[in-house]
C-alpha positions as CSV (number, residue, x, y, z in Angstrom):
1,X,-22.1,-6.2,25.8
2,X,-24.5,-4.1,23.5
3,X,-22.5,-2.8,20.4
4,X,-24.0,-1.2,17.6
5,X,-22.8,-2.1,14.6
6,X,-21.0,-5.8,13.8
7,X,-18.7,-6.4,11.7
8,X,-16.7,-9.8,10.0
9,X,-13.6,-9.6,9.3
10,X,-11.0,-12.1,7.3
11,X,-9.3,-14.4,9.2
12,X,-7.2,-16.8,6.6
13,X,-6.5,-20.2,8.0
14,X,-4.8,-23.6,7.1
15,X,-6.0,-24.6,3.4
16,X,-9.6,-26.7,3.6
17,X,-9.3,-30.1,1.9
18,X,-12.2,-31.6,-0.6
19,X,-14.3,-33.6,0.4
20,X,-14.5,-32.6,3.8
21,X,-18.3,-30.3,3.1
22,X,-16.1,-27.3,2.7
23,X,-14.9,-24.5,-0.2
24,X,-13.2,-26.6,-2.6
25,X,-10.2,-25.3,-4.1
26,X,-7.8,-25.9,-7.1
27,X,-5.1,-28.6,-6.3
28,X,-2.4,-26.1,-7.5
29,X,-3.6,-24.3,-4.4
30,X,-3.8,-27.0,-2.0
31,X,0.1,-28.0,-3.1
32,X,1.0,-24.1,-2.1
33,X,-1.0,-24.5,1.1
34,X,0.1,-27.1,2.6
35,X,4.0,-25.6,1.9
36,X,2.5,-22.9,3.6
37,X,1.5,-24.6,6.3
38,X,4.5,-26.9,7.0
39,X,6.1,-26.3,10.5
40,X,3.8,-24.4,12.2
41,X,0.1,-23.1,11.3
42,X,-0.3,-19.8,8.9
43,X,-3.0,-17.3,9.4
44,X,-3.9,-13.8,7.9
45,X,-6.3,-11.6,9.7
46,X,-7.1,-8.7,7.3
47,X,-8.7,-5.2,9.2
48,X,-11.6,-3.4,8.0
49,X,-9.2,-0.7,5.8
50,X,-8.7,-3.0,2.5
51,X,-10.3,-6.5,3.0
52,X,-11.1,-7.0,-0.7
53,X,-7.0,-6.6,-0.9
54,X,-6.2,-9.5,2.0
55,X,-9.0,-12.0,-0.5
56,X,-6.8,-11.5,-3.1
57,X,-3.3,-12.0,-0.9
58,X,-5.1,-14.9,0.2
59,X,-6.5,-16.2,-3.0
60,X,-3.1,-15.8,-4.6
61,X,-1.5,-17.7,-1.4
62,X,-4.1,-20.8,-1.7
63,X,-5.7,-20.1,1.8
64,X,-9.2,-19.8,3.0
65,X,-10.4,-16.6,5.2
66,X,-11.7,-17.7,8.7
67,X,-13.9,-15.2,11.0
68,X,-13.0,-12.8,13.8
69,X,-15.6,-10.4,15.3
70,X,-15.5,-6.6,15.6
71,X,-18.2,-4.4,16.4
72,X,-18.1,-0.9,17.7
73,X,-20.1,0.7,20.8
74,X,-22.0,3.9,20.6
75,X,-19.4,6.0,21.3
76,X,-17.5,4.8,18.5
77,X,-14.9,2.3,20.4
78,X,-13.5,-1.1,18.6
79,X,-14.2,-4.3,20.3
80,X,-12.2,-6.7,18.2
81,X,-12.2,-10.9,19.4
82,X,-10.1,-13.6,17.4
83,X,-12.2,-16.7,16.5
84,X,-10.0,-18.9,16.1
85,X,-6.6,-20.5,18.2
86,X,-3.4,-19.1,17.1
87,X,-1.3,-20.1,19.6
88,X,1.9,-20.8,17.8
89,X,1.0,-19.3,14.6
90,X,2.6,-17.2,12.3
91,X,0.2,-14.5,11.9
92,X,0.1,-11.5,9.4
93,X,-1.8,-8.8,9.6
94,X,-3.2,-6.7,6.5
95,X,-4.1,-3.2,7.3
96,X,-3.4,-0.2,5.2
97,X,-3.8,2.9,7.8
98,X,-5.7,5.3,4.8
99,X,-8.6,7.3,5.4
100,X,-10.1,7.2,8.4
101,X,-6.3,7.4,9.5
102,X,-6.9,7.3,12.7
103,X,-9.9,4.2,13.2
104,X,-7.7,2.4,11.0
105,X,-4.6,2.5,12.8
106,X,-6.4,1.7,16.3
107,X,-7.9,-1.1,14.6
108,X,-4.6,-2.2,14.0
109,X,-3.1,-1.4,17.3
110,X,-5.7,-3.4,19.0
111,X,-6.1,-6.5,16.5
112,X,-2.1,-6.9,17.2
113,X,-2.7,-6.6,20.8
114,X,-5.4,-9.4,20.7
115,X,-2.8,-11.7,19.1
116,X,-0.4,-10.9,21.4
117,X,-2.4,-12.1,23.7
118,X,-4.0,-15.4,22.1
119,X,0.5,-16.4,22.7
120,X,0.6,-15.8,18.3
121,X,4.0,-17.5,17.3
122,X,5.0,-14.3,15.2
123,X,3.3,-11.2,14.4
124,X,3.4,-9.5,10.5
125,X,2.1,-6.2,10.2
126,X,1.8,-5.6,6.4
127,X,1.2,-2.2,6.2
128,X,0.4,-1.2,2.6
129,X,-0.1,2.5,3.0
130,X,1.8,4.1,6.0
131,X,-0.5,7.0,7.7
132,X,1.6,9.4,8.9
133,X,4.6,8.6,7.2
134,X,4.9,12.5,5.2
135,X,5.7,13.8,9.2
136,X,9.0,12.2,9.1
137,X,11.2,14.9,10.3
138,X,10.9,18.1,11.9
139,X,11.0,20.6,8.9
140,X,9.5,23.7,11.3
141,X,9.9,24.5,14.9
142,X,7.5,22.7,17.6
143,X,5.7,19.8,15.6
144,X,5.4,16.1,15.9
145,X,7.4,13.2,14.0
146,X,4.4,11.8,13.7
147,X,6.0,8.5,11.7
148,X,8.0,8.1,14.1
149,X,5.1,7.9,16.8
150,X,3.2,5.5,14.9
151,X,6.1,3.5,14.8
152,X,6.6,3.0,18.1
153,X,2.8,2.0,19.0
154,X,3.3,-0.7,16.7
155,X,6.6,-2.0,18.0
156,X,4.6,-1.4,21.4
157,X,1.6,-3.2,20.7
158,X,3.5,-6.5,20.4
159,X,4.3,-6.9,16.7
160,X,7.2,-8.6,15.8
161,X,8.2,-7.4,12.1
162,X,6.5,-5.2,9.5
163,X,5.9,-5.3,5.5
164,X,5.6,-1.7,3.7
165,X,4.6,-0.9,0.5
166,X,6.3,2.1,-0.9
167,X,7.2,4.0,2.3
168,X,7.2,7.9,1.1
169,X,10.5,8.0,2.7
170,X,13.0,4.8,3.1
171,X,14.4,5.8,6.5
172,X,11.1,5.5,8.1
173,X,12.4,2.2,8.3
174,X,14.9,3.3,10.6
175,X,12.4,4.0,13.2
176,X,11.8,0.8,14.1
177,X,13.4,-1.7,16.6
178,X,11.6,-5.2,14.6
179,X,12.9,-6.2,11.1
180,X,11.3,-4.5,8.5
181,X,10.6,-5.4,4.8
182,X,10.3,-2.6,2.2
183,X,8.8,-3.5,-1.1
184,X,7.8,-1.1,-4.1
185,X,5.3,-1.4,-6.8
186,X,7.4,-0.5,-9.9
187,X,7.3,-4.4,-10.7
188,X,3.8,-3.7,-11.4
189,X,3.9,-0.5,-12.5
190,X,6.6,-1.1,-15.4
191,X,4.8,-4.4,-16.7
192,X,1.6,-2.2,-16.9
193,X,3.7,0.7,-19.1
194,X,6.0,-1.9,-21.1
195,X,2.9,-3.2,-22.3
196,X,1.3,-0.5,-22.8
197,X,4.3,0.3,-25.3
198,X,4.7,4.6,-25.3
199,X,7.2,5.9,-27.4
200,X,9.3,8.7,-27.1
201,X,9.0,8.0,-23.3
202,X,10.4,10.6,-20.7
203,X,9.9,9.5,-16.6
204,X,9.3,12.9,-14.7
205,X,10.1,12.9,-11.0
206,X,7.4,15.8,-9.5
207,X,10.0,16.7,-7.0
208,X,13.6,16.4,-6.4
209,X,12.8,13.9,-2.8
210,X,11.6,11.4,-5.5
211,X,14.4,11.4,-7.8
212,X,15.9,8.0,-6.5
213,X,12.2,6.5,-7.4
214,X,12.0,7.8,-10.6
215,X,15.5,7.0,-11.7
216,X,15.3,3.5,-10.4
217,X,11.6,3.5,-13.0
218,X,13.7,5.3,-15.6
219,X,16.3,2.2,-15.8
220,X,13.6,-0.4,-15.8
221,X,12.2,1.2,-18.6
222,X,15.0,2.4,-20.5
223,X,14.0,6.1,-20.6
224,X,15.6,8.9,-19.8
225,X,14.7,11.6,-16.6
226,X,13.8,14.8,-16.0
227,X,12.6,16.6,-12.7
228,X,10.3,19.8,-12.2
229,X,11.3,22.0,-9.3
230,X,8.4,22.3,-7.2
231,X,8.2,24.9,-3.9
232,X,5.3,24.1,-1.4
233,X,4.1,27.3,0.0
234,X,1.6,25.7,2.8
235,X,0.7,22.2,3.6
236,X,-1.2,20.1,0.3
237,X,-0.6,23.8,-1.0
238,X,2.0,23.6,-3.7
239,X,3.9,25.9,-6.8
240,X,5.7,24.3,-10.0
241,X,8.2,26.7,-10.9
242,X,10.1,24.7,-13.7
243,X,10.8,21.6,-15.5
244,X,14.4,20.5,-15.4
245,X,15.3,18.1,-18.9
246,X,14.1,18.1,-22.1
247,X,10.3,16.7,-22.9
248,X,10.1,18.8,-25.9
249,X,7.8,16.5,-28.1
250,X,8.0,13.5,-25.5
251,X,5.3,11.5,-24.0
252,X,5.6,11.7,-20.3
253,X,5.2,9.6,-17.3
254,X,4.9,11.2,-14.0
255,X,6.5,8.7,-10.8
256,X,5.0,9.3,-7.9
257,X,4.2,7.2,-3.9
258,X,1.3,9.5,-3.4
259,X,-1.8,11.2,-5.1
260,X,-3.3,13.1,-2.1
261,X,-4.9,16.2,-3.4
262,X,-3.5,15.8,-6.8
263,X,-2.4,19.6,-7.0
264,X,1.1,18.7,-7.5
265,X,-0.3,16.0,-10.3
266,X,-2.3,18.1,-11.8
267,X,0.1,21.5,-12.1
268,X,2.9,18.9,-12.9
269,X,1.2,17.9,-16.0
270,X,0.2,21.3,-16.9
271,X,4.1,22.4,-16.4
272,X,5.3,19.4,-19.0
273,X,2.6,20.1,-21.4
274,X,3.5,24.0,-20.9
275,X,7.5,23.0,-22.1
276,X,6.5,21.2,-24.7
277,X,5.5,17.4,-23.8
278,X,2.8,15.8,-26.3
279,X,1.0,13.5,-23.6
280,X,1.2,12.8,-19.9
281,X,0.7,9.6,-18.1
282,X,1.0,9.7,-14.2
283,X,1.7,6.4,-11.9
284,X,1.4,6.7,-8.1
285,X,1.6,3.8,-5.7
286,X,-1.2,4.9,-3.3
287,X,-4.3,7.1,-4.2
288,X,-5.2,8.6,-1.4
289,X,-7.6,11.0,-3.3
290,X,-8.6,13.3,-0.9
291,X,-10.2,16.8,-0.8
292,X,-10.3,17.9,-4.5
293,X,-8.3,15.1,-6.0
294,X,-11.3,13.5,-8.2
295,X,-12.6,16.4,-9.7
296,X,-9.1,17.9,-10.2
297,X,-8.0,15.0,-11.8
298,X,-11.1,14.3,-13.6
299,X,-10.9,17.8,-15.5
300,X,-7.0,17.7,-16.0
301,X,-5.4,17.1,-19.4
302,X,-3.9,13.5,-17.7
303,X,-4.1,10.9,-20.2
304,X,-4.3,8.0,-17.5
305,X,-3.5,7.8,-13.9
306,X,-2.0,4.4,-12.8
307,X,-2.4,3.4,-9.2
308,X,-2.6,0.3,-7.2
309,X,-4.9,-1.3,-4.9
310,X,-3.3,-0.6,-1.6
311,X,-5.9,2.0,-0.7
312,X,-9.4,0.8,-2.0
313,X,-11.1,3.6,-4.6
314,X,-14.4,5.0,-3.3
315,X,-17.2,4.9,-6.2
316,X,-16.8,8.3,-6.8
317,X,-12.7,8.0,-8.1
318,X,-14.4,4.2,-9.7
319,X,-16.3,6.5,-11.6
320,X,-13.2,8.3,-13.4
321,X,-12.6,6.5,-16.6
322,X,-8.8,8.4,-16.5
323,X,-7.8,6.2,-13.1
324,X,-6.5,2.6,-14.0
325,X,-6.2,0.5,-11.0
326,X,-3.5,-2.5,-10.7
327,X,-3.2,-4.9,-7.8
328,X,-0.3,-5.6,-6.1
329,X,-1.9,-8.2,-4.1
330,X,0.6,-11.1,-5.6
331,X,3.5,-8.9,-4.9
332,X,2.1,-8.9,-1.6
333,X,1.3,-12.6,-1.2
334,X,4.6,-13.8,-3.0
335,X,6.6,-11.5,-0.1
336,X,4.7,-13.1,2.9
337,X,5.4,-16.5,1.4
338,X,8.9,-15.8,1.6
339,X,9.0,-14.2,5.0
340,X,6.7,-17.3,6.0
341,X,9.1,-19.7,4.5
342,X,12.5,-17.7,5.9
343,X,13.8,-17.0,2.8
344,X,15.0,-14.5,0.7
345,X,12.5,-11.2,-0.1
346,X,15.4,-9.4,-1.8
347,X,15.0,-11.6,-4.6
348,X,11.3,-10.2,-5.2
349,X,12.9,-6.9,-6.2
350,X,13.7,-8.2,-9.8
């Protein structure tokens, strides 16, 4: 089988002990390991999408990454083999579908499918950033639910239960037949901005579909809301038309799931500014960057843009001194030790 280009992936496996020629690790992670490991064997696989994300998860869980092969042939198609027995095993699997949307989500389909095969015990997807998940409904005549396809290939494939991040819209949830764990990022988010200390603090909602997120930032934080009334006139084409609460000498803080092209962000800020506002902070779960999004937000009068790690920066948006990047990669871990362990992920919420 000639393919052209090989690639390793991350497999994580049963924690290594001392003394043994292998990675030594910290005794506070051997103890977590082996409560990992009790009952049956623990494994994450991460895909090619975010692996510097799954070595954190991992480090953060006490585990070591194993090996898998993938390699593609010259007309672009994954081969993907597991290296190692998980027959039995509860497996997760990390795999943002971001951009290349499409590679990344056949990666996916294809490394649950080789489980599935190797007879895995249980099979986690954990999803970070949901491709597809803004063609949720049918909002003009004769298009996709594209969400709602994507869902089903997953269930199909052969996994067994999934772990979002942020979905941009909760009932996506609903278009699954497996259990299904939605977590947000505001934990980290709000430790990030209670630290950070802003007075005269204002949460602004971009739109009225992510009024529920902002309030639910606005009580963490003990500030008040307001919302700006946007109309899209085109797809990644949108118009602010007005801001709705006062932010009259107020520092703001812009809530958002998703920077994509940043022209909501960017005419957002120059709408609060416009009524008054003294600053503007924005904080968006995935930063998805694409098009124009740099340079727009680059040359925007954004005081800092907070995102997380669930879709890894390219060195051009690294470059932007204005984009703060926080992990969420023990959010992450602490949520697949609970599903690992059967108890409760509720709790995490707090």
């Amino acid at each position: 089988m000639n393919a052209d280009k090989t690639e390793t992936v991350a497999v994580a496996s049963e924690p290594e002990e001392s003394g043994k020629g292998k990675k030594s690790m910290t005794s506070a992670e051997r103890r977590r390991g082996r409560h990992l490991s009790e009952g049956r064997q623990f494994k994450i696989f991460a895909g090619s999408a975010n692996k510097a994300l799954a070595e954190k998860v991992c480090e953060h869980l006490g585990v070591s990454l194993g090996e898998t092969k993938m390699q593609r042939f010259a007309d672009g198609e994954i081969y993907f083999q597991l290296l190692e027995n998980v027959r039995g095993a509860d497996v997760f699997v990390v795999q943002p579908t971001c951009n290349p949307v499409d590679q990344h989500l056949v990666e996916l389909l294809i490394m649950i499918d080789a489980l599935k095969r190797a007879s895995a015990g249980r099979i986690t997807v954990v999803v970070p950033y949901y491709g597809y998940a803004r063609q949720d409904r049918k909002d003009r005549p004769r298009v996709a639910i594209s969400s709602k396809l994507v869902a089903d290939l997953i269930t199909t494939a052969g996994a067994n239960r999934a772990l979002f991040m942020d979905l941009h819209a909760a009932q996506i949830q609903g278009f699954f037949n497996i259990p299904v764990d939605h977590m947000f990022a505001s934990p980290v988010m709000v430790s990030y901005f209670r630290e950070l200390g802003l007075e005269n603090l204002t949460i602004v909602s971009p739109d009225a579909g992510g009024v529920e997120r902002a309030r639910f930032f606005a009580q963490k934080v003990g500030a008040p809301l307001a919302i700006v009334d946007k109309r899209r006139t085109d797809i990644n084409v949108t118009e602010v038309m007005n801001v709705i609460g006062d932010v009259k000498g107020r520092t703001c803080l812009i809530v958002d799931d998703i920077v994509d092209t940043a022209g909501t962000l960017v005419k957002t800020v120059d709408a609060l500014l416009n009524e008054g506002a003294t600053k503007v902070y924005a904080c968006a779960s995935h930063a998805v960057l694409s098009g124009p999004a740099i340079e727009r937000i680059a040359n925007s009068r954004l005081e800092e843009l907070v995102v997380t790690d669930s879709i890894p920066l390219t060195e051009e948006a690294q470059k932007v001194e204005r984009i703060n990047v926080r992990s969420i990669a023990g959010l992450l871990a602490a949520t697949i030790e609970n599903i690992h362990m059967e108890s409760s992920v509720s709790s995490l919420f707090n």
